[in-house]
C-alpha positions in Angstrom: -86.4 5.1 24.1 -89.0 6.3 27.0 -91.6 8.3 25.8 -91.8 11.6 27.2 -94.5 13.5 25.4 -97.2 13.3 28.3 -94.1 13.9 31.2 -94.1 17.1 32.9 -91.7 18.8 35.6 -93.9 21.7 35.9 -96.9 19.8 38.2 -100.6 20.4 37.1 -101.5 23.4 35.3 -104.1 25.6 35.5 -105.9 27.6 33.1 -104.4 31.2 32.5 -107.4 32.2 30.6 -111.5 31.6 30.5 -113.7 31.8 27.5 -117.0 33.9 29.4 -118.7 34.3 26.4 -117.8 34.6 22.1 -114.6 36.4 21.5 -114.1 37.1 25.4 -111.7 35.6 27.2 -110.9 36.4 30.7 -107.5 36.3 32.2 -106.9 34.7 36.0 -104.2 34.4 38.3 -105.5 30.8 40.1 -102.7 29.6 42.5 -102.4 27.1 45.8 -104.7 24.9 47.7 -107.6 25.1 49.8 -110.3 27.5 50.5 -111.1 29.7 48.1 -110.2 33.6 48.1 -111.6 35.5 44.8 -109.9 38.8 44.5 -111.3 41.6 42.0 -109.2 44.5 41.0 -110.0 48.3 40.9 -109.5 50.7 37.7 -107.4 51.0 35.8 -105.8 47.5 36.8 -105.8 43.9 36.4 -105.3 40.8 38.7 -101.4 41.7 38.6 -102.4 44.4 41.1 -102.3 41.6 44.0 -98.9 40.6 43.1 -97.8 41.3 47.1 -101.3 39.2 48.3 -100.8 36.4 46.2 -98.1 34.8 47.9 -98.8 35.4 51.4 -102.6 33.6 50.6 -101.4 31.2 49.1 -98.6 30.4 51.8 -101.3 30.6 54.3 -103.2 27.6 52.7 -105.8 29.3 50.7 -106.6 28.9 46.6 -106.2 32.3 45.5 -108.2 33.2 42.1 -107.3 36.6 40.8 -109.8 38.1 37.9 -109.1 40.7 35.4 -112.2 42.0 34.2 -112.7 43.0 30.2 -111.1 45.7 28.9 -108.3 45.8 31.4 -104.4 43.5 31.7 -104.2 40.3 29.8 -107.9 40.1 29.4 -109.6 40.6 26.1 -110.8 44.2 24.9 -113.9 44.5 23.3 -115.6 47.1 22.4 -119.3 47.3 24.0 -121.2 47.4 27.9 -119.1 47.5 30.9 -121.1 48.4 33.3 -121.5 46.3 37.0 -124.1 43.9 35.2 -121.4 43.1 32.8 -118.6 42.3 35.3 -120.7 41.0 37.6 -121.8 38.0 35.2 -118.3 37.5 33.6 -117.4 37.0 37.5 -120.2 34.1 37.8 -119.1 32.9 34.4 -115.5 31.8 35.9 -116.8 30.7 39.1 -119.3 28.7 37.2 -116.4 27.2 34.9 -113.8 26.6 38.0 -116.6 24.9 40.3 -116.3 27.5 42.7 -117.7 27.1 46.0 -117.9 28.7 49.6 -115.7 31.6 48.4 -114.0 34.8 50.0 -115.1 37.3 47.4 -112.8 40.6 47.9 -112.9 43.9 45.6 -110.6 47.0 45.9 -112.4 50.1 44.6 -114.1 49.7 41.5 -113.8 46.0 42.2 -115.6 46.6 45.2 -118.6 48.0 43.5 -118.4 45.2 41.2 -118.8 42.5 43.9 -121.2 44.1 45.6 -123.4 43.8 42.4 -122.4 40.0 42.1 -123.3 39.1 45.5 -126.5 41.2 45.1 -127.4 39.8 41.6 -126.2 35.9 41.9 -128.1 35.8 45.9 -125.0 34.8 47.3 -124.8 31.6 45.8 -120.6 30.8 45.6 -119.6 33.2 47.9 -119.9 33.1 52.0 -117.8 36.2 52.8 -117.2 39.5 51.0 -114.6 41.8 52.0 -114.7 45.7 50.4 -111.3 47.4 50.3 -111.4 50.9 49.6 -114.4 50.4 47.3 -116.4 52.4 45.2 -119.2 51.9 47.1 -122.5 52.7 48.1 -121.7 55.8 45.5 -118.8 56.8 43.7 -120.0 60.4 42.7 -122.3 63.2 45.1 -126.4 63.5 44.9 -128.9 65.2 46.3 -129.3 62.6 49.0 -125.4 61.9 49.6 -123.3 64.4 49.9 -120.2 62.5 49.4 -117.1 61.7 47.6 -116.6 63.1 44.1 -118.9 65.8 42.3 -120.4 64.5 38.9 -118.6 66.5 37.1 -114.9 65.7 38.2 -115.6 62.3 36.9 -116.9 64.2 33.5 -113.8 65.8 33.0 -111.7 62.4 33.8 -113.3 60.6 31.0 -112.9 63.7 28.7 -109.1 63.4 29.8 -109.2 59.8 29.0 -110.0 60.2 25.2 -107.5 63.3 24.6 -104.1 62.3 26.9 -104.6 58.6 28.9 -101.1 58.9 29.9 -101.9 61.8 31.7 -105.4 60.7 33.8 -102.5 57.9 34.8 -100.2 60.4 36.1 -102.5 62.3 37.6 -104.8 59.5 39.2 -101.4 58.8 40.3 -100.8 61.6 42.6 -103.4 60.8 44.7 -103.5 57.0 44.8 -101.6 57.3 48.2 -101.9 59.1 51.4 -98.5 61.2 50.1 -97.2 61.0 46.3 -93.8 59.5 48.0 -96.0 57.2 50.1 -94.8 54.4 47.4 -91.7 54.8 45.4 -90.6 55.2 41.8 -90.5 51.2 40.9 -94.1 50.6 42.5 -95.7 53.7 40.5 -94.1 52.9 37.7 -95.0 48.9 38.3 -98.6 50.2 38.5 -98.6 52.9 36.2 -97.5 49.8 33.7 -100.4 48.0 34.6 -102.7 50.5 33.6 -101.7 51.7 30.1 -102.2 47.7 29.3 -106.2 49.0 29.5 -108.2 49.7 26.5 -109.3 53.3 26.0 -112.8 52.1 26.0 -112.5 50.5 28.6 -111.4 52.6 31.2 -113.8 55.7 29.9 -117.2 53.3 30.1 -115.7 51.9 33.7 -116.0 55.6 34.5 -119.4 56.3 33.6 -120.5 53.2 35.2 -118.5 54.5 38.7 -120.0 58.3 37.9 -123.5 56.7 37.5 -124.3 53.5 39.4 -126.2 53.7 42.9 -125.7 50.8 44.9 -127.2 51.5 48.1 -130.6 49.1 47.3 -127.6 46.4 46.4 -126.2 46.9 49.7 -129.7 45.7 51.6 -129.6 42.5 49.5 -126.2 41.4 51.3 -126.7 39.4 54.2 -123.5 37.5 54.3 -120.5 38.7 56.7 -118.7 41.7 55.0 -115.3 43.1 56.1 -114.8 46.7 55.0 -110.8 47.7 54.7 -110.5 51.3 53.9 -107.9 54.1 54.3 -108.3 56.8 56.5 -106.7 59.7 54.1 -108.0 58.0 50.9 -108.7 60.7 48.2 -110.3 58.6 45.6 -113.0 57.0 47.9 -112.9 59.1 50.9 -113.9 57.5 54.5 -117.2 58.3 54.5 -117.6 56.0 51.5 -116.7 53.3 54.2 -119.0 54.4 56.8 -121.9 54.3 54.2 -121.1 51.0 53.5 -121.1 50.1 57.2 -124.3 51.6 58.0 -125.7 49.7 54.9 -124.4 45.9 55.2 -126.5 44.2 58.1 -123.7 41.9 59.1 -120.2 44.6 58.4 -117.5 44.9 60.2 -115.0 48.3 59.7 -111.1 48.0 59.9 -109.6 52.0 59.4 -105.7 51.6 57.9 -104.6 54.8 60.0 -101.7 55.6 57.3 -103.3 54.6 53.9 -104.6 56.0 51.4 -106.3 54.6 48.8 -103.8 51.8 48.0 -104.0 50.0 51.5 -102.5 47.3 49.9 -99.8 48.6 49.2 -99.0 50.9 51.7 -99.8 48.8 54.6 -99.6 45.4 52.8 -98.6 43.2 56.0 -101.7 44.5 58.1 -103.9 43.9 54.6 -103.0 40.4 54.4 -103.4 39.5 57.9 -106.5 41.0 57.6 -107.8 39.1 54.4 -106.3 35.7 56.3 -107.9 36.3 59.9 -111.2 36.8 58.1 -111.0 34.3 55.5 -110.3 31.5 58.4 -113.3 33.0 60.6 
């Protein structure tokens, strides 16, 4: 009788999950061949966010490695830090564990911020390229000195939200994740809305007060790589100027405006997103 215990129709497998330290495991999306694209999700989602990139990447003869940080999707939950320092390592951890090399780093929103950090923090080391879509970056919240975005205290009262009615900060973040609330239909919203009730409580508060509090300009001197910037014109949840700032601040930045987006470019102009994230990525 033929032994079949080491015969597979499924091809080589990849890991869905990596340990990045005791008790934490991270899960990935890690899919085709060839050059490396990282992608990094905003809050309140996970890697699943990229469901409508992941093909056309890897179709396009790329390895596409999707990250859900801690505290969000698949990925464990602990209690404890989540601020950018946090994220940023458990990012290095994976690259470190998967041999990554010469990578397209990209970030959406919080994600943004987030790989800003790593590519400030780690001196570039894995990644060549960074692209920053409708991220949460220099600043996520006004000061003195930058009069942008979100007051303090709107991000005060989403975190108080967050620990009375979660369901609700969904619906509501909701409303203005778009240029129009009917800019994406019912079985998207509900697809994303999904996505983010699988994060922890904890989680999603602590990821606030690390968006309300973290100042990333003297990161943004540090990057020296080439940058693409992706950002919505009628974004409500990182406004324009965000991108502008960003601009001004990355040395070697280029600026791509998505006319009839809001903040999920991704979505609501997906084709010109991935052709975007491909012309780069083969620069």
């Amino acid at each position: 009788m033929e032994d079949i215990k080491e015969k597979t129709h499924a091809g080589k497998c990849r890991a869905e999950y990596i340990k990045v330290e005791t008790n934490v495991n991270l899960h990935i999306t890690d899919a085709g061949e060839g050059k490396p694209i990282v992608l990094i999700h905003g809050w309140p989602l996970s890697d699943e966010m990229y469901e409508y990139q992941y093909n056309d990447l890897v179709n396009s003869n790329f390895r596409v490695i999707g990250i859900t940080l801690r505290g969000f999707g698949k990925s464990d939950k602990p209690f404890g830090a989540y601020n950018y320092d946090v994220h940023a390592l458990d990012i290095k951890r994976v690259l470190d564990k998967l041999d990554i090399k010469d990578a397209m780093l990209a970030g959406f929103s919080m994600g943004g911020a987030i790989a800003v950090r790593f590519v400030s923090a780690y001196n570039e080391a894995q990644v060549s390229k960074l692209v920053l879509a409708g991220a949460a970056v220099p600043i996520w919240t006004q000061r003195e000195d930058f009069p942008y975005n979100l007051p303090q205290s709107a991000v005060d009262d989403l975190i108080k939200l967050n620990y009375k009615d979660r369901p609700k900060l969904l619906a509501d973040f909701a409303k203005i994740f778009s240029a129009t609330e009917t800019a994406l239909n019912d079985g998207i919203g509900n697809w994303l809305n999904g996505i983010g009730l699988s994060a922890s409580s904890h989680a999603t508060a602590e990821c606030l007060v690390a968006l309300r509090d973290t100042d990333l300009r003297p990161d943004l001197a540090k990057i020296t790589i080439p940058t693409l910037i992706l950002h919505g014109k009628k974004d409500k949840i990182c406004s324009f100027d965000l991108a502008e700032q960003m601009k001004a601040g990355i040395t070697d930045s280029h600026l791509v405006a998505f006319e009839k987006s809001g903040h999920s470019l991704f979505l609501e102009e997906t084709k010109k997103f991935n052709s975007e994230l491909i012309k780069f990525a083969k620069k």
